[in-house]
C-alpha positions in Angstrom: -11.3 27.3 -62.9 -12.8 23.9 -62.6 -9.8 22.8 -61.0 -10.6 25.2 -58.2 -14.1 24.3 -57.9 -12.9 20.7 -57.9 -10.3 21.3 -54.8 -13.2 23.4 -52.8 -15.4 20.5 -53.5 -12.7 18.5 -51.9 -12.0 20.4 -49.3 -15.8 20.9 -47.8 -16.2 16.9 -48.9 -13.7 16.3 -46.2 -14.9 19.0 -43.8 -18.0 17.0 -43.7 -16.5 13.2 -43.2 -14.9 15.3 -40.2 -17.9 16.7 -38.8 -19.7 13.2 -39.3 -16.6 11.4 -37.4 -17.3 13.2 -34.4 -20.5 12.7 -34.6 -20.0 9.0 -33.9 -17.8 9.6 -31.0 -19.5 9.1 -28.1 -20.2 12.3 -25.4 -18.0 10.9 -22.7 -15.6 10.1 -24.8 -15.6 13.4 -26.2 -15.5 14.4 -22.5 -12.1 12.4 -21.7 -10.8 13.6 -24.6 -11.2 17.4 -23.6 -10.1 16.5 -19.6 -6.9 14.8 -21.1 -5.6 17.6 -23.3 -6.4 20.3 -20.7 -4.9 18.0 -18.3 -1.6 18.0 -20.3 -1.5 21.6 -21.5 -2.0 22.7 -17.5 0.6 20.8 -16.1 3.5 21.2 -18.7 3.3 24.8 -18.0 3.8 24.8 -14.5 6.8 21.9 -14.6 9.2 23.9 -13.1 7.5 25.3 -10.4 5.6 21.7 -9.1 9.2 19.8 -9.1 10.6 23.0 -7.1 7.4 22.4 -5.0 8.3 18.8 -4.5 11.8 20.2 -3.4 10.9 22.0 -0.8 8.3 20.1 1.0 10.6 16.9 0.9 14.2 17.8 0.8 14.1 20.5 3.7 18.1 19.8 4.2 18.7 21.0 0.8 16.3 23.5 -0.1 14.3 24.0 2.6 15.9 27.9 3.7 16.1 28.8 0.2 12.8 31.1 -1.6 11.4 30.3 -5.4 13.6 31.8 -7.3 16.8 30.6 -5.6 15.4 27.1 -5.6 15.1 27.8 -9.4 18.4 28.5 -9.6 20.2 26.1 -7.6 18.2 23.8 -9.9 19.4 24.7 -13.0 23.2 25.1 -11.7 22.6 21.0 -10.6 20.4 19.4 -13.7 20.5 21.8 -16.1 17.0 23.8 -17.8 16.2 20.0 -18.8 15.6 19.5 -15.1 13.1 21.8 -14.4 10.6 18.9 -16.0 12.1 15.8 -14.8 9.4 13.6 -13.7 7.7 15.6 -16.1 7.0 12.9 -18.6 5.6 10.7 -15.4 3.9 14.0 -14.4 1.8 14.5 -17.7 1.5 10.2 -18.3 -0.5 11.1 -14.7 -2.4 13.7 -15.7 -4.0 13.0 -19.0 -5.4 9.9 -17.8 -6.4 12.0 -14.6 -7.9 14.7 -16.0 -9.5 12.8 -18.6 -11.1 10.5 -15.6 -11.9 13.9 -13.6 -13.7 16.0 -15.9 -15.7 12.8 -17.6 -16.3 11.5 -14.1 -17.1 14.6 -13.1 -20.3 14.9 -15.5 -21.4 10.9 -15.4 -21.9 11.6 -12.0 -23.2 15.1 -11.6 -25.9 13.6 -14.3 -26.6 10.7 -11.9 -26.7 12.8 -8.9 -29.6 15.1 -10.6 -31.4 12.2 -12.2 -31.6 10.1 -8.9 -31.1 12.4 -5.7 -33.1 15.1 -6.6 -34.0 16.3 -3.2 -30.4 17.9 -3.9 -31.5 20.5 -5.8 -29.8 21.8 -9.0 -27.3 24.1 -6.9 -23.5 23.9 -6.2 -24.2 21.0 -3.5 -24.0 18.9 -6.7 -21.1 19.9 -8.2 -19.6 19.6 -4.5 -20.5 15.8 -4.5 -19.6 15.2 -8.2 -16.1 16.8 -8.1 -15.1 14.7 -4.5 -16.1 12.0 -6.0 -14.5 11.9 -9.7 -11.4 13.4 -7.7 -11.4 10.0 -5.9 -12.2 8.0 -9.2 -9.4 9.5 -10.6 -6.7 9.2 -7.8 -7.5 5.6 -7.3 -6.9 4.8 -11.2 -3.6 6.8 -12.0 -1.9 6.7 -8.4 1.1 4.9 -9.0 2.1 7.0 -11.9 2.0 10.7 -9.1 4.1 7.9 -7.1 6.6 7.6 -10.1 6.4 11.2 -10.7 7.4 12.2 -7.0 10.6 9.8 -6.7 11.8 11.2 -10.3 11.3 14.8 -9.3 13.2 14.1 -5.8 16.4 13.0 -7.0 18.6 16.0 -7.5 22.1 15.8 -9.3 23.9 17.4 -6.1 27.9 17.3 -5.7 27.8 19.0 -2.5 29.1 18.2 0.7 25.4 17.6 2.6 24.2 15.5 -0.4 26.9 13.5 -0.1 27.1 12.7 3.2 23.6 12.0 3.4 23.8 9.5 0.0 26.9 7.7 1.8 24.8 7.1 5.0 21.8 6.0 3.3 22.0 4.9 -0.3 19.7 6.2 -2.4 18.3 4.3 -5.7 19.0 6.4 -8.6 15.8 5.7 -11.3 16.1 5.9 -15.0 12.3 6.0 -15.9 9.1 5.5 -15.3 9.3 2.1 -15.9 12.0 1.8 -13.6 10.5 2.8 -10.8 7.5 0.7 -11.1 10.3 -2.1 -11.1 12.2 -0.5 -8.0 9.0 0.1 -6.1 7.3 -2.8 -6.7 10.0 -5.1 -5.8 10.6 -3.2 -2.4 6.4 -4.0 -1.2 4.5 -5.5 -3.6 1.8 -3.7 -5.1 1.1 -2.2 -2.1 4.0 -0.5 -2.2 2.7 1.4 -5.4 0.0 3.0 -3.4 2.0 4.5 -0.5 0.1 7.8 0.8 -2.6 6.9 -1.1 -4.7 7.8 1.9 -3.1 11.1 2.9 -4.0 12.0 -1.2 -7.8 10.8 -1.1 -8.3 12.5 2.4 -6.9 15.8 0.5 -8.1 15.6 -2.8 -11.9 14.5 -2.1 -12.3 18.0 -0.5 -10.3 19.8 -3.0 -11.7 18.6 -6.2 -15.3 18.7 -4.4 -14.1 22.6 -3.5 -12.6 23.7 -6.9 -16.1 22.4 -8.8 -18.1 23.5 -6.2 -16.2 27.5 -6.0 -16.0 27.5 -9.6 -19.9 26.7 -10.8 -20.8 28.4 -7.8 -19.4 31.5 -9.2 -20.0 31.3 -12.7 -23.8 31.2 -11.9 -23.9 34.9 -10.7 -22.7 36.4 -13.5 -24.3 37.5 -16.7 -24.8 35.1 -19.4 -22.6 37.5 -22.0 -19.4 37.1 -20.1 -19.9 33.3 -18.8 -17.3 32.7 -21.6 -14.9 35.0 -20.7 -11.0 33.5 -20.3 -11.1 36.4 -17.5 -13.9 34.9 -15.8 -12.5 31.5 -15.4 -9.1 32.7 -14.3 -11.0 34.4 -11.7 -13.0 31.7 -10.7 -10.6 28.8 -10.8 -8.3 31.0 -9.0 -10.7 31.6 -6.5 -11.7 28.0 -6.3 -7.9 26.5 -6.2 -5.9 28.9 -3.9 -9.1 28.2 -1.1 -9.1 24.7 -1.9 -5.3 24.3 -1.8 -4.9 26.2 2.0 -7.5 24.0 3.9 -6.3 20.4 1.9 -2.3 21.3 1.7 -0.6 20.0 4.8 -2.2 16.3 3.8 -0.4 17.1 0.4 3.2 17.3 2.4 2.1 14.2 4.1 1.6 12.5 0.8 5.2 13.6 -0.6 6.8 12.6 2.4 5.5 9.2 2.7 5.9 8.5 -0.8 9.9 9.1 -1.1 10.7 8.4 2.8 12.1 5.3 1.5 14.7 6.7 -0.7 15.9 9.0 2.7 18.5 8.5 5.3 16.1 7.2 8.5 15.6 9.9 10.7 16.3 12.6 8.5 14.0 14.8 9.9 15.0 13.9 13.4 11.4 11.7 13.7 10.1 8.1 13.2 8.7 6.7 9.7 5.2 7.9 8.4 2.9 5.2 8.3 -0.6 7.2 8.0 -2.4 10.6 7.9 -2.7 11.9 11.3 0.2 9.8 12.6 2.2 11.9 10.0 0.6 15.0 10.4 1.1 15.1 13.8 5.0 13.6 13.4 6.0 16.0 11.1 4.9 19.1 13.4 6.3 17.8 16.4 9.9 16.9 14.6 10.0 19.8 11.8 7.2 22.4 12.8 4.1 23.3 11.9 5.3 25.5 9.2 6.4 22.5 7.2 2.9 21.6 6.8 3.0 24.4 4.8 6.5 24.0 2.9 6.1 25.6 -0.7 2.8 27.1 -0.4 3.4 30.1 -1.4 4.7 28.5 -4.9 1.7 26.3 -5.3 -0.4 29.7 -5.4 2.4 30.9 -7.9 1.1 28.4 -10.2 -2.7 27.7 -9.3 -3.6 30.3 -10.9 -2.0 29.4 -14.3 -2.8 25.9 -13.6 -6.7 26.0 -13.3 -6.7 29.0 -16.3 -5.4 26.9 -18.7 -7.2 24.0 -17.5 -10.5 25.2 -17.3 -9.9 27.0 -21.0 -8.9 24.1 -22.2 -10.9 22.2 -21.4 -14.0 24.6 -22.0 -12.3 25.2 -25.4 -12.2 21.5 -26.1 -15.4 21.2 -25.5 -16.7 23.5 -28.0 -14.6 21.7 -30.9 -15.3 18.8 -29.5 -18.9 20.1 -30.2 -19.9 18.1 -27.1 -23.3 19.3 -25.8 -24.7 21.8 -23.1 -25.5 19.3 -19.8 -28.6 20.7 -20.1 -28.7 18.1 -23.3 
């Protein structure tokens, strides 16, 4: 009986260190945290889906006339299930350092905003501000590792007869790692080189991230306070906020793929010159490919918004509260 006593004793004694950790952790912290392991849990689960994504809106000889599901396939006859997430390690190194910048960002400035612009108002102008610019925060700091991520995901381990024509009349570097292509890359340009189509990515994810905040607070503001915690709710407001954000912002996002592995491609592939910019690119690519493929795997990247910005949001929102992290209003 005292033994019992003794272990409950133990057991709330240790409850209590717990709750007086976190109390010494500081809010953004807390807040980075959160971003990170919502970050993570978002993007492992749609793996398969962003490297078919990548697929299509960069290897258009390959894959380019085939749908989701035979992309998916095809896939999996070449690498095997274990390449449906390669480049996924480089993916989720990306994204909790990403999402842990965006989210924390995201509140540091939507507090300064409030506290020294307040002609603003209190409305979703703010969060439109806030998200654009922790969206660019974040891009700026974690760029090279979407870089590494994209020229992992573009190699395919293809034995047919197109592939190998095109690998004999332009070698292509074959990379091992993360680290390895940090090596590869840098080597080729400098540091510079790290940060090709960083421009095309900034121009598309200032609006984007500014959108998704700015849908999704927007929203969640008109409904009643009883169901503002709802899992429904958020899937229904990030889904909102993502598949309109993703339409107006997504041809800079095939801009940013493209310049970012056009190196590793035969010159000329797609019958054009080199993209060296934004509008030079966008323009290039629907002269020599069409407009459509400014639009190359769109319909999968609303396939998997929707599970993407659930989870994340939920996570995130759930983090939150065990994080115990405050209400902004505090």
């Amino acid at each position: 009986m005292g033994s019992s006593s003794q272990g409950s004793a133990a057991v709330a004694a240790a409850a209590q260190v717990d709750l007086c950790a976190l109390d010494f952790i500081p809010v953004f912290a807390k807040e980075m945290i959160a971003g990170g392991v919502a970050g993570a849990f978002s993007k492992t689960a749609i793996a398969p889906l962003e490297r078919v994504k990548i697929l299509l809106q960069t290897r258009t000889s390959e894959f380019g006339s085939l749908g989701v599901l035979k992309s998916l396939k095809k896939l999996r006859q070449h690498d095997g299930v274990k390449g449906f997430y390669k480049g996924n390690g480089a993916s989720v190194l990306r994204i909790v350092p990403y999402a842990a910048l965006h989210f924390m960002a995201y509140e540091r400035y939507r507090c300064w905003i409030l506290n020294n612009c307040p002609s603003l108002g209190t409305g979703p102008l703010v969060d439109l501000l806030a998200g654009s610019a922790s969206g660019g925060t974040a891009v700026l700091c974690t760029y090279p590792l979407d870089l590494a991520r994209t020229k992992l995901a573009f190699q395919v381990n293809s034995s047919d007869q197109l592939s190998s024509a095109l690998k004999r009349a332009s070698p292509q570097p074959t990379y091992g790692g993360i680290m390895d292509v940090f090596r590869g890359v840098y080597s080729e340009g400098g540091l510079r080189a790290l940060y090709r189509g960083v421009g095309p990515t900034l121009m598309g994810i200032l609006p984007y991230a500014g959108l998704k905040f700015y849908i999704y607070e927007g929203l969640k503001t008109h409904v009643p306070e009883d169901y503002k915690n709802s899992v429904t709710l958020k899937l229904s407001c990030g889904a909102a906020a993502g598949l309109f954000g993703q339409t107006l912002t997504y041809p800079l996002d095939v801009v940013r793929r493209q310049m970012q592995v056009q190196n590793q491609q035969q010159h000329g592939q797609f019958g054009g010159p080199r993209i060296t910019g934004t509008f030079q690119g966008l323009m290039a690519i629907k002269q020599t490919q069409g407009w459509r493929q400014l639009f190359a795997g769109l319909s999968l990247n609303y396939i998997k918004v929707v599970p993407s910005v659930a989870i994340g949001f939920t996570a995130y929102d759930t983090m939150k509260h065990l994080l115990k992290i405050p209400p902004r209003e505090k």
